[in-house]
C-alpha positions as CSV (number, residue, x, y, z in Angstrom):
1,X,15.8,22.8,16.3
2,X,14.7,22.3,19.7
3,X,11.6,21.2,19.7
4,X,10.2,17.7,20.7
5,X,10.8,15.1,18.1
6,X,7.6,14.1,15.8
7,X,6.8,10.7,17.9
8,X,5.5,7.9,14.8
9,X,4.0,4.8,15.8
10,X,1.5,4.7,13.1
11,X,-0.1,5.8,9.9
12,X,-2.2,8.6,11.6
13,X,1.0,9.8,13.1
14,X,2.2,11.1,9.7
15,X,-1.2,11.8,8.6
16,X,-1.7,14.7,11.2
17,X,1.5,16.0,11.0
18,X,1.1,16.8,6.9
19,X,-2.3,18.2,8.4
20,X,-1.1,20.4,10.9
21,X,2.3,21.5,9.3
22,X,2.9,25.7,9.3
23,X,3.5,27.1,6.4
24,X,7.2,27.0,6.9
25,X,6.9,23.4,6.6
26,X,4.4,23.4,3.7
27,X,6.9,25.2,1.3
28,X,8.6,22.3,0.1
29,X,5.2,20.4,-0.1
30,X,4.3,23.1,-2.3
31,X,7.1,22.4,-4.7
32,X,6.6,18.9,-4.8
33,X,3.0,19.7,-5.8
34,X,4.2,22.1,-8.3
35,X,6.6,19.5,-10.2
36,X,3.5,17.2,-10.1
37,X,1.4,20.0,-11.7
38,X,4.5,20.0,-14.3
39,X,3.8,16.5,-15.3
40,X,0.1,17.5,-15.8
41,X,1.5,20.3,-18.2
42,X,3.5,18.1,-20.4
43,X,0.5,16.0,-20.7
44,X,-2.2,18.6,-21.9
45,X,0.8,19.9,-24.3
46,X,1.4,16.7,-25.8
47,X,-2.3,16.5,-26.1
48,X,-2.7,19.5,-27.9
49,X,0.0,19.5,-30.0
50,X,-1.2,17.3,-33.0
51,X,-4.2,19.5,-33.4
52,X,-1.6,22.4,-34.2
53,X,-0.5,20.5,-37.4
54,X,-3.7,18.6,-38.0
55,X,-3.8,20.4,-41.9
56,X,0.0,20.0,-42.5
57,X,0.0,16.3,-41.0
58,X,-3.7,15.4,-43.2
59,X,-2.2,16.1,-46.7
60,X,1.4,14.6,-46.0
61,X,0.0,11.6,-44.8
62,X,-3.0,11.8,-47.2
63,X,-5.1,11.2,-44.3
64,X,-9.1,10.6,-44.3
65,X,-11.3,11.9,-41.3
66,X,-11.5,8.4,-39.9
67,X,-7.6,7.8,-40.4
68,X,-6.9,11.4,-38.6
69,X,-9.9,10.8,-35.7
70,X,-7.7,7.1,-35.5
71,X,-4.6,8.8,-35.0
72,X,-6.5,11.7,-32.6
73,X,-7.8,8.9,-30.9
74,X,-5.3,6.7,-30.0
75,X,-3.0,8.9,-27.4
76,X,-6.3,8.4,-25.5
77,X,-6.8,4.8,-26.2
78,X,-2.9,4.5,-24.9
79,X,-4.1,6.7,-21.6
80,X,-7.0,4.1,-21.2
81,X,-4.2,1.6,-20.8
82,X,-1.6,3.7,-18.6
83,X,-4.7,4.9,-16.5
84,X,-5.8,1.4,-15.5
85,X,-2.2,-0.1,-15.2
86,X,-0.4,2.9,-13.9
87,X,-3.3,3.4,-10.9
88,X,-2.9,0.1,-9.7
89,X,0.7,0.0,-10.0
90,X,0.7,3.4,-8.7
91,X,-0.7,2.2,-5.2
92,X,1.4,-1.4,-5.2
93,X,5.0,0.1,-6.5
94,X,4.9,3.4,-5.0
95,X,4.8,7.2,-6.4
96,X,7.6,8.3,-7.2
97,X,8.5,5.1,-9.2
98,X,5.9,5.4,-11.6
99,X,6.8,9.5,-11.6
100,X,9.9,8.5,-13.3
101,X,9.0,5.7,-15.5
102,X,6.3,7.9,-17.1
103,X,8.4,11.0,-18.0
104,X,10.9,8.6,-19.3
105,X,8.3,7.5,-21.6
106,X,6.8,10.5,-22.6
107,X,10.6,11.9,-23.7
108,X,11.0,8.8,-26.1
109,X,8.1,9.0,-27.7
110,X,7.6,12.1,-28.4
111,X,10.8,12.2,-30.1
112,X,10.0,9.2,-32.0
113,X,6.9,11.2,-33.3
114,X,8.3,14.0,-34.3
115,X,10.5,11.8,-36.1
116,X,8.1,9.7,-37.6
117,X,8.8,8.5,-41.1
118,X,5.3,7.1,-41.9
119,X,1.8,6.8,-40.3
120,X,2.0,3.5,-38.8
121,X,5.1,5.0,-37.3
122,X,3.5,8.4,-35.6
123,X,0.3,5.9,-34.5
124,X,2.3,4.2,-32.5
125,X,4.2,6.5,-30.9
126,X,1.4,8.2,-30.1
127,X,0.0,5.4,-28.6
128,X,2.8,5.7,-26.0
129,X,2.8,9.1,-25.3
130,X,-0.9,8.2,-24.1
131,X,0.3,5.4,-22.2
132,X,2.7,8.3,-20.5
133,X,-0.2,10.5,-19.7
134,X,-2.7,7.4,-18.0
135,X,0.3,6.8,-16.1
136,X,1.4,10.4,-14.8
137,X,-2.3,11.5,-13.8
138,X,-3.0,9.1,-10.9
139,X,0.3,9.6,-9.4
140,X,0.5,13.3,-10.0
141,X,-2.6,13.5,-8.0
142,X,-1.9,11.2,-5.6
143,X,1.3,13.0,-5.3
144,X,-0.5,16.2,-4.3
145,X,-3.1,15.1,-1.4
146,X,-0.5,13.3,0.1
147,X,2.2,16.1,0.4
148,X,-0.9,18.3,1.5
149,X,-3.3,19.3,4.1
150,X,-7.1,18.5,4.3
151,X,-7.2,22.4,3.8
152,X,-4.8,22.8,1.0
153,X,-5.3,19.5,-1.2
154,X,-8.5,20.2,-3.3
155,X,-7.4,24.1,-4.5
156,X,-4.3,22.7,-5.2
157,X,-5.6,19.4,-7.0
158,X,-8.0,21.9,-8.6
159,X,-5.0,23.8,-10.2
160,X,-4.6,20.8,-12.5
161,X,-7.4,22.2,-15.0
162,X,-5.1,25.8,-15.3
163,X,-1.9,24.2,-15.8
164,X,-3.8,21.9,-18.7
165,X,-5.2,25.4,-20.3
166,X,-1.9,26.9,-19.9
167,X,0.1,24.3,-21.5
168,X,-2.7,24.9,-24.1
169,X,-1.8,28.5,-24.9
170,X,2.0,27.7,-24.5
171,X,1.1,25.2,-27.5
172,X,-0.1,27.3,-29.7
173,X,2.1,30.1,-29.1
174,X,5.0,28.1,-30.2
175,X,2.8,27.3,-33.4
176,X,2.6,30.8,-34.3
177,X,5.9,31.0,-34.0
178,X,6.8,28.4,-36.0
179,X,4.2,29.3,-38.6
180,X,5.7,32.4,-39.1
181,X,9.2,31.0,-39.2
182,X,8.1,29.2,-42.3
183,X,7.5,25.5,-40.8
184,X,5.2,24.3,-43.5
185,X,4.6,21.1,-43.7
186,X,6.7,19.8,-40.8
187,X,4.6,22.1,-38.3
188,X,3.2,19.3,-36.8
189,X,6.5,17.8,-36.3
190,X,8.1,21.2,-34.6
191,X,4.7,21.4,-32.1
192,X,4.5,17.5,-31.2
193,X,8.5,17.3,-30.9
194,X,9.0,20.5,-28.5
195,X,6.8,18.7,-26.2
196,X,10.0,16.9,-25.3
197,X,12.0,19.6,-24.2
198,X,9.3,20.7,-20.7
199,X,9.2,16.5,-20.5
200,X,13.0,16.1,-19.8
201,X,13.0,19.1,-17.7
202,X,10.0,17.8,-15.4
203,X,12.2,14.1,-15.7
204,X,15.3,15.3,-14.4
205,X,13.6,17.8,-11.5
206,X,11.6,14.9,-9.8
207,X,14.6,12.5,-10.2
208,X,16.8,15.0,-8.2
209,X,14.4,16.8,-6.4
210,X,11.3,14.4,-5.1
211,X,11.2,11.7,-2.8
212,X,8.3,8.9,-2.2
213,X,4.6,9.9,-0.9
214,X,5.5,9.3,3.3
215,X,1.4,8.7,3.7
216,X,2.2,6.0,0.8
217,X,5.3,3.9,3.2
218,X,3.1,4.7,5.9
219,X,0.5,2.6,4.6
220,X,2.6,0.4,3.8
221,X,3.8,0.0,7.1
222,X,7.4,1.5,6.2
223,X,7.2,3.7,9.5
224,X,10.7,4.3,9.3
225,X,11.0,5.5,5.1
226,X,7.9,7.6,6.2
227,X,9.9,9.2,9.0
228,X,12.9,9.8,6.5
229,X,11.2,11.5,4.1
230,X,9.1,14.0,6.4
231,X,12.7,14.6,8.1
232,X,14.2,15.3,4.5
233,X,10.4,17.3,3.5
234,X,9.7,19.1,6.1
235,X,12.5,19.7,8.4
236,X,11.6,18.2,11.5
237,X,13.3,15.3,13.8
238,X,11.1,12.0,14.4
239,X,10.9,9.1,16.1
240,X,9.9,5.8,15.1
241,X,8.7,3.4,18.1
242,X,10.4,0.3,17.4
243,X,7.8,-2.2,18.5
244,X,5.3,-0.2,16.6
245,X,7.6,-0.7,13.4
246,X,8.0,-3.9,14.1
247,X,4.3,-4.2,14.5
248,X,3.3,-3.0,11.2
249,X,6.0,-4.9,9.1
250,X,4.5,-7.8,10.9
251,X,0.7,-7.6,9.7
252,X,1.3,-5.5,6.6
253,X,-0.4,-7.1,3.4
254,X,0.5,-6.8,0.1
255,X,-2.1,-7.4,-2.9
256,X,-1.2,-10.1,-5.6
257,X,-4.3,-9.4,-7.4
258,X,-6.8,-6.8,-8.3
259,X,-7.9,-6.3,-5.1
260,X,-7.8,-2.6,-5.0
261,X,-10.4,-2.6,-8.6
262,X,-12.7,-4.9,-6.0
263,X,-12.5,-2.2,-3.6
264,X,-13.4,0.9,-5.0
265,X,-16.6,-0.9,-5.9
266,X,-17.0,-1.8,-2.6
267,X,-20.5,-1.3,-1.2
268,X,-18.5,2.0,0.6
269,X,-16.9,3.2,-2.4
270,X,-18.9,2.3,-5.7
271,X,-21.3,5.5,-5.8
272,X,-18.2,7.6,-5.4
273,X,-16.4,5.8,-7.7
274,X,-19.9,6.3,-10.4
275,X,-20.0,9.7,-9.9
276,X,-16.1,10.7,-10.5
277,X,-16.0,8.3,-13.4
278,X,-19.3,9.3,-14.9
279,X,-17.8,13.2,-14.7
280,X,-14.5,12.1,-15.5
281,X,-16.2,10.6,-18.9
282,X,-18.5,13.5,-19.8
283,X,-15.9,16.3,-18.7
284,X,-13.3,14.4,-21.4
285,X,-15.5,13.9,-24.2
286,X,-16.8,17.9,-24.2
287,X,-13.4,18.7,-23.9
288,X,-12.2,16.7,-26.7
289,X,-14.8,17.6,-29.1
290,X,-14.5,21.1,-28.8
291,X,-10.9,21.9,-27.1
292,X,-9.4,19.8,-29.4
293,X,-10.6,20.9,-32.6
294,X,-10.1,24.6,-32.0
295,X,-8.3,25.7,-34.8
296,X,-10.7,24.2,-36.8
297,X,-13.8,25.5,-35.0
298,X,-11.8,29.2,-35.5
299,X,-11.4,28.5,-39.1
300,X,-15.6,28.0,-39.3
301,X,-15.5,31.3,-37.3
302,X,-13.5,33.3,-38.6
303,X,-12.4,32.0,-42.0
304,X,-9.1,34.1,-42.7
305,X,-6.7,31.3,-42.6
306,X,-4.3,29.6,-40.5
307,X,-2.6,32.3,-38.3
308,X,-6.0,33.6,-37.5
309,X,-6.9,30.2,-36.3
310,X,-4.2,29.7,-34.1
311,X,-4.7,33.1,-32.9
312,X,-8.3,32.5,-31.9
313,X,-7.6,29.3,-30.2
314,X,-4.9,30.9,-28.2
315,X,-7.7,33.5,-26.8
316,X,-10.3,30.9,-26.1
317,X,-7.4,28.9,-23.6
318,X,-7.3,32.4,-21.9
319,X,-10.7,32.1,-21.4
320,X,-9.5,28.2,-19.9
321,X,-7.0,29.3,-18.0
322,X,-9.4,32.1,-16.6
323,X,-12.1,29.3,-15.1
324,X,-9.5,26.8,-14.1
325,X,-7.7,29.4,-11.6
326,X,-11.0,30.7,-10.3
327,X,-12.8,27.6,-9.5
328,X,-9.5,26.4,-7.5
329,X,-9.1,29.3,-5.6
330,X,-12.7,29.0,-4.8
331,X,-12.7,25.5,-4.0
332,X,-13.1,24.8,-0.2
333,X,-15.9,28.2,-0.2
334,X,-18.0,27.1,-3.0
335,X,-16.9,23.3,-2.4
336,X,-16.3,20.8,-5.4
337,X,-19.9,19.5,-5.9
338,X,-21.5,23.3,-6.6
339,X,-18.6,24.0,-8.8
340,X,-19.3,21.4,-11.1
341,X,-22.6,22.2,-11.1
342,X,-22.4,25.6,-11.9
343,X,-20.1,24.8,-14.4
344,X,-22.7,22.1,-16.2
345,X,-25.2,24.8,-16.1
346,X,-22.9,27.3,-18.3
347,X,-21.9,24.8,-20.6
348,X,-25.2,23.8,-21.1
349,X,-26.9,27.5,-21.9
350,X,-23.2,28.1,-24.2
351,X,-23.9,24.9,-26.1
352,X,-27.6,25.2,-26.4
353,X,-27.4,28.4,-27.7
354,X,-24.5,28.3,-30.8
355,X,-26.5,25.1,-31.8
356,X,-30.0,26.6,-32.2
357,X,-28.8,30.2,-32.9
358,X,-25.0,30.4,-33.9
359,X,-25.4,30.2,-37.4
360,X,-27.0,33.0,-37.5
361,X,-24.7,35.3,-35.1
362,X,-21.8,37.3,-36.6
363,X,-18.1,35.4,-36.3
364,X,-17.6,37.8,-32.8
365,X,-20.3,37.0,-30.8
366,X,-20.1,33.2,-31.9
367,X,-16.7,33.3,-30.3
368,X,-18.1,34.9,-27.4
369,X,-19.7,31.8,-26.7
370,X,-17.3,29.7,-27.4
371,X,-15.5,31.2,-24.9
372,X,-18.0,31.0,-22.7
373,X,-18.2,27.5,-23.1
374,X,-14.4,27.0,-22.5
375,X,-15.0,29.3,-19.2
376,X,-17.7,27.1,-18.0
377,X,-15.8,23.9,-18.8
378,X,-12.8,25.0,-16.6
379,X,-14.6,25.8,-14.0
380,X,-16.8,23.2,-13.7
381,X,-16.1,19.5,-14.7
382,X,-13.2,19.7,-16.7
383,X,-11.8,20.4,-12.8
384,X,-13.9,18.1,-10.7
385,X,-13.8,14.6,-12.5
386,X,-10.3,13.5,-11.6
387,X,-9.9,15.8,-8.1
388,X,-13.3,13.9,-7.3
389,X,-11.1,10.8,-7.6
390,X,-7.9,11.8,-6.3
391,X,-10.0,13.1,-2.8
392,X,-12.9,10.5,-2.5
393,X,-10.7,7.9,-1.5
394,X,-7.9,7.0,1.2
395,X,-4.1,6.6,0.2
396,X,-4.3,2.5,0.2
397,X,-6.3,2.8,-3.3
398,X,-6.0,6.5,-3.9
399,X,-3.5,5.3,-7.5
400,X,-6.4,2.8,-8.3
401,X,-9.3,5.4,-8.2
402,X,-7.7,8.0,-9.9
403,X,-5.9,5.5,-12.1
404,X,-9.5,3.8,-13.0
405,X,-11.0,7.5,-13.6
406,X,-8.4,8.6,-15.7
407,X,-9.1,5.1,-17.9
408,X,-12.7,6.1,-18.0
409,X,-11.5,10.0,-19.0
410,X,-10.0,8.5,-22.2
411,X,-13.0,6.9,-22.8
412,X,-14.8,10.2,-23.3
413,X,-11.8,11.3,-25.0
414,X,-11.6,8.7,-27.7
415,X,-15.7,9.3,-28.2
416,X,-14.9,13.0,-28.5
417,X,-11.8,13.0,-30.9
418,X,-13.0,10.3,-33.0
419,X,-16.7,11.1,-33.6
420,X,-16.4,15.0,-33.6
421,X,-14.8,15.2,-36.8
422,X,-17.1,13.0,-38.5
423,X,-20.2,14.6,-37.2
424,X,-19.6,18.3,-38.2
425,X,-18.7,17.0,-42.1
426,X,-22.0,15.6,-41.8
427,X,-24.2,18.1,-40.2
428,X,-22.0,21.2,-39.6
429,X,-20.7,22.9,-36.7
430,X,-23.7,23.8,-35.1
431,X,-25.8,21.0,-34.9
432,X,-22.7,19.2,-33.5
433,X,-22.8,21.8,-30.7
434,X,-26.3,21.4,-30.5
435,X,-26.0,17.3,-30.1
436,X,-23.4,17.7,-27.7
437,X,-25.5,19.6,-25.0
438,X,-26.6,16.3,-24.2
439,X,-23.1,15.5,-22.3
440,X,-23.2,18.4,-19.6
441,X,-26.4,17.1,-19.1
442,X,-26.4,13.7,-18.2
443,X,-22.9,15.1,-15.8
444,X,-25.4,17.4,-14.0
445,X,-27.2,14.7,-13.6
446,X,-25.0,12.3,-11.9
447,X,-23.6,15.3,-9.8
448,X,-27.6,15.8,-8.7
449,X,-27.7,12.4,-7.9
450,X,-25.1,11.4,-6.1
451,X,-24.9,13.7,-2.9
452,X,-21.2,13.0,-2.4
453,X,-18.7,16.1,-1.7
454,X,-15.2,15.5,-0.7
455,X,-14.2,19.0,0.0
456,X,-12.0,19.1,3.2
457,X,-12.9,16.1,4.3
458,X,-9.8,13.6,5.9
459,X,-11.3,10.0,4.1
460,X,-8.3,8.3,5.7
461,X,-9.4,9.2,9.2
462,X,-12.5,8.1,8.1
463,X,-11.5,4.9,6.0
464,X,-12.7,2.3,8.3
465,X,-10.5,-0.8,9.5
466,X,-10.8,-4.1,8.0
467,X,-11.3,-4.1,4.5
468,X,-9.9,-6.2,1.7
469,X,-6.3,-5.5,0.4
470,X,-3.5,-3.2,1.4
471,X,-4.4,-0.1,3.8
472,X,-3.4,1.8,6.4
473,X,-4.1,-0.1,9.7
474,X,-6.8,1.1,12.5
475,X,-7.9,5.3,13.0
476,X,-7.8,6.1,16.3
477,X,-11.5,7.9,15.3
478,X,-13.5,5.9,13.2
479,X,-16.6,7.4,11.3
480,X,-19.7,5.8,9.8
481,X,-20.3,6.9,6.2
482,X,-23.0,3.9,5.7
483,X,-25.4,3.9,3.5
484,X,-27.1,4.0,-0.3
485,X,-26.5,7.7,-0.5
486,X,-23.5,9.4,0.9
487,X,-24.3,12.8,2.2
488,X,-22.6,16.3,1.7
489,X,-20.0,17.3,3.7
């Protein structure tokens, strides 16, 4: 190479590089965010995996609907946990530690479910698993927007919701194989325990093949790790000013407390932070009481046993995987906000209409709009709660924000599994549907509200110099994002 050495002297420095890198350069980038993605795909598998089994496992166990919605419920009360640790430790111990530790985890306990003698057993060890996922989510999307350009990081974040749907379909693919293999009764043990198999592959890829976030040592003022890595990344010779290293190491901070919570509920911060938890929430719990529970909802449908279940929830994923690849390559024309939007407003007329009318329509077209709902979801906030976090805030408490939204994601998770059971053998499919409108609702709502759009926009250039806790040090261009309401982009 002949070309001029990168000159680094600060954070920016290796900020606008990631920004302006050609394609050539972005290649690798690419694969890192790919092997992030893979993370995201081992955690919507082991998500969906249980509902595969959910017959076989209720009558071995002799399982009630509150002891099943307990056991539903409690990889998302473990995610709660990993989501709100894992952020913060995300941002103070670095990315690509907490990459590790989490696939670690998910291999063990997914194995120790599959192998799970009893109940008390399996509820447990899905409890970890949960604690795997919390933990991979904020650094998997931290992961992305800092290998990637303003221009590339939201499509890409955005892919997140495809991978999930896909992993989905993989899911229930290898049910219907192992259903027709004659699994019987240990179905849910075959589904739940081949989760560990894409786990171990995603472990041993990132600890061979990825390095640490360089915008995350930059931050830290580890100018000289930040150099390494973009040398090893992206191919190109630097140089680190030795005063300016010297400099940083000097006045870098480190947090001892929960600073970086304080922050994102910051007078700068806290609307954003509303508005990607109060999607994150809604986006979860409409998920979870339908996406979940598809088998079951085919079996209402379609009532021709098991296979046909499967089947039918292996169509409506299509119909996922369909929404979550459109709205990410449409991300930076249509722009994050309007997507979720749109999306609320097909989930909405999808819902509205199976509760007043879809016990009356024939088993087709009341799969039609399930579908429809499933399409809508993708598209709209199933995508945007967690990219709104992972974008809407600089690296210094990017882990924290998405860490914080994934905790209040398992909220509407735990609200969905648990309670969705319990309210169709009370009052049926349809009226479920029908009382579950109001959750797209009160999202559209807080997407109205709050006119805040992070598509394209570069928040560390415009994080502003000063501020409590760990963070990159002074932009040479400040901006002034002042102010109750936070304008679109």
């Amino acid at each position: 190479m002949n070309e001029q050495p990168l000159a680094i002297s600060g954070f920016y420095d290796v900020l606008d590089f990631i920004n302006r890198a050609d394609r050539r350069r972005r290649q690798s980038a690419g694969f890192i965010a790919a092997l992030a993605l893979g993370g995201i795909f081992t955690d919507a598998y082991d998500f969906t995996s249980l509902g595969i089994g959910a017959v076989q496992l209720r009558q071995q166990f002799h399982l009630s609907p509150v002891t099943l919605g307990t056991l539903t419920a409690i990889m998302a009360l473990g995610a709660l946990f990993g989501g709100l640790f894992g952020g913060y430790l995300t941002d103070r111990l670095g990315r690509f530690r907490m990459f590790f530790v989490n696939m670690l985890l998910f291999v063990v306990a997914t194995l120790v479910a599959a192998f799970a003698p009893g109940f008390g057993v399996l509820l447990t060890a899905r409890f970890f698993m949960g604690v795997g996922v919390g933990l991979d989510f904020p650094v998997a999307m931290a992961f992305i927007a800092e290998y990637n350009s303003v221009e590339r990081k939201g499509g890409l974040i955005n892919m997140w919701q495809a991978i999930w749907y896909i992993a989905g379909t993989i899911c229930f693919l290898f049910g219907l194989a192992m259903y027709g293999l004659g699994a019987g009764a240990d179905l849910w043990r075959w589904a739940v325990g081949f989760g560990a198999v894409p786990a171990f592959i995603i472990l041993v890829l990132r600890f061979f093949l990825m390095d640490e976030s360089p915008l995350w040592e930059a931050a830290r003022g580890n100018l000289a790790a930040a150099a390494r890595i973009l040398e090893r990344t992206y191919h190109v010779r630097t140089a680190v000013d030795p005063a300016a290293q010297a400099r940083f190491v000097e006045r870098r901070t480190h947090s001892e407390s929960w600073t970086l919570y304080r922050q994102i509920f910051s007078r700068r911060y806290r609307l954003r932070t509303f508005q990607a938890s109060l999607v994150s929430a809604m986006q979860s719990c409409e998920y979870y009481a339908v996406g979940f529970y598809l088998p079951s909802i085919a079996l209402v449908l379609f009532g021709s046993g098991f296979a046909v279940a499967l089947a039918g929830s292996l169509v409506f994923n299509l119909f996922g995987i369909a929404g979550g690849t459109l709205q990410a390559v449409l991300t930076n024309r249509v722009r994050i906000r309007r997507l979720a939007m749109i999306g609320c407003g097909i989930t909405i007329v999808a819902l509205l209409i199976l509760g007043l009318f879809g016990h009356t329509f024939p088993p087709l077209l009341g799969a039609a709009f399930i579908a429809l709902f499933i399409f809508g979801h993708s598209f709209g906030i199933g995508s945007q709660g967690l990219t709104l976090a992972a974008l809407s805030f600089p690296t210094s408490m990017r882990g924290a924000a998405s860490g914080f939204a994934q905790a209040i994601t398992r909220v509407g998770s735990i609200v969905g599994f648990f309670f969705f059971p319990l309210l169709i053998a009370a009052v049926g499919l349809y009226s479920t549907l029908l009382t579950l409108t109001v959750v797209p609702v009160i999202a559209l709502v807080a997407i109205l509200a709050i006119k805040w759009d992070p598509t394209r926009r570069d928040v560390d250039h415009e994080h502003t110099a000063g501020e409590v806790g760990p963070q990159p040090l002074p932009a040479p261009v400040q901006h002034s994002l002042s102010g109750f309401r936070e304008k679109e982009g």
